[in-house]
C-alpha positions as CSV (number, residue, x, y, z in Angstrom):
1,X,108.7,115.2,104.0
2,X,111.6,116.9,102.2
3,X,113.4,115.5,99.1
4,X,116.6,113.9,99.9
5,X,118.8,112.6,97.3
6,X,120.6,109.5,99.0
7,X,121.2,105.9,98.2
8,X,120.8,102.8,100.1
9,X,121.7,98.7,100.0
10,X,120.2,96.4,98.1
11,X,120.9,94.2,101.0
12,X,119.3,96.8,103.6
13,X,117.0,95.2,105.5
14,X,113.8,97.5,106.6
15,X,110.5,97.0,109.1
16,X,108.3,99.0,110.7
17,X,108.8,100.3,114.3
18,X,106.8,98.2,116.1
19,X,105.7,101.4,118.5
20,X,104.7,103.0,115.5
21,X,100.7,102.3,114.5
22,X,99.0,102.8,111.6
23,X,95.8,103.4,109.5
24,X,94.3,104.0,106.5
25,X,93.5,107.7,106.2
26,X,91.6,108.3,102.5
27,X,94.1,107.0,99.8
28,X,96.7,107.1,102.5
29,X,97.9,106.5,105.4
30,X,98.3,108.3,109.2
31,X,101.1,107.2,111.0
32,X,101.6,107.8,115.2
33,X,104.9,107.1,116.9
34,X,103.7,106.1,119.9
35,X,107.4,106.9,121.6
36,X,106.4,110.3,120.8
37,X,103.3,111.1,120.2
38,X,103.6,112.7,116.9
39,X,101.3,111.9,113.5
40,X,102.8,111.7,110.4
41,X,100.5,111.1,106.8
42,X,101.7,109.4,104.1
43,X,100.5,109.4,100.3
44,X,98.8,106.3,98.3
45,X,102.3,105.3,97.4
46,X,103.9,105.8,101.4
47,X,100.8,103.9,102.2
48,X,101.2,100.8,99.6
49,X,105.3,100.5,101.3
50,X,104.0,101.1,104.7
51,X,101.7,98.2,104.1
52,X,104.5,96.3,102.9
53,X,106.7,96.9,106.1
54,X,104.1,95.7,108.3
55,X,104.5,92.8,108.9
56,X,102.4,91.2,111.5
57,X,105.4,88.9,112.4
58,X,108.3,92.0,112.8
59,X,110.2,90.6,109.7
60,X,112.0,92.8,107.6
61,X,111.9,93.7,104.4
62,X,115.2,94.1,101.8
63,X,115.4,97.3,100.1
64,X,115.7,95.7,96.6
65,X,112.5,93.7,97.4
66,X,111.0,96.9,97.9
67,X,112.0,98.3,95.4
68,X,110.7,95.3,93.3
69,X,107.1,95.8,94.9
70,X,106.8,98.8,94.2
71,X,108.0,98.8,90.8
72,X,105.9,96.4,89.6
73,X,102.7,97.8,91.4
74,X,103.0,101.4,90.0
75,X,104.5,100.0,86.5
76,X,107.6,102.3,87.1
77,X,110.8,102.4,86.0
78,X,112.8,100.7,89.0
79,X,115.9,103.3,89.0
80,X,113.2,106.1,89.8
81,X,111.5,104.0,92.4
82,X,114.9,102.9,94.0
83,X,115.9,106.7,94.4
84,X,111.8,107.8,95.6
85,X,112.4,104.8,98.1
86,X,115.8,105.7,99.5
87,X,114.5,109.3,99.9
88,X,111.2,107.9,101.6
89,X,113.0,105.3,103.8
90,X,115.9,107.7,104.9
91,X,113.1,109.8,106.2
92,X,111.0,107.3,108.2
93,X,114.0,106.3,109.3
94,X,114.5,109.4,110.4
95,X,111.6,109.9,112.3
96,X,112.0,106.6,113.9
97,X,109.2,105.1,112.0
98,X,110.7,102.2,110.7
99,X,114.1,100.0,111.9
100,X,116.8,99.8,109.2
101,X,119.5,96.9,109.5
102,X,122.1,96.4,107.4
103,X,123.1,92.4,107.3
């Protein structure tokens, strides 16, 4: 997936599509859209935030909780891990892999 520069909410609120399925796929993970049909593979680190949009019950997550998770996983820097998320979520947005919701 292309590099996007871009810059979302705190307050967003993000979950996966619930017509979208996943798995583990080595580090990562594969993705289908089920709507469509088409795969999509995401690294260790697109794997770790799908993870944390799946939520069994369909709730969402907020961007800056996100951004929190993932900072404190990878011990990064949360300004570079807000603008890697933005980038990441725009494009599963994009592809209609995840619902974003803005409160």
């Amino acid at each position: 997936m292309e590099r996007i520069d871009t810059v979302l909410p705190p307050t967003l609120l993000i979950a996966s599509d619930p017509e979208v399925v996943g798995c583990t796929l080595g580090e990562g993970s594969a993705l289908l859209n089920l709507r469509t049909n088409i795969y999509y593979s995401l690294n260790a680190v697109g794997a770790f935030v799908w993870e944390a949009l799946s939520d069994p019950l369909g709730e969402p997550v907020s961007f800056a909780s996100l951004v929190a998770r993932v900072s404190q996983a990878y011990d990064a820097p949360a300004d570079m891990v807000e603008q890697d998320l933005a980038n990441l979520v725009t494009q599963l947005d994009a592809a209609g892999l995840v619902r974003c919701t803005r409160p």
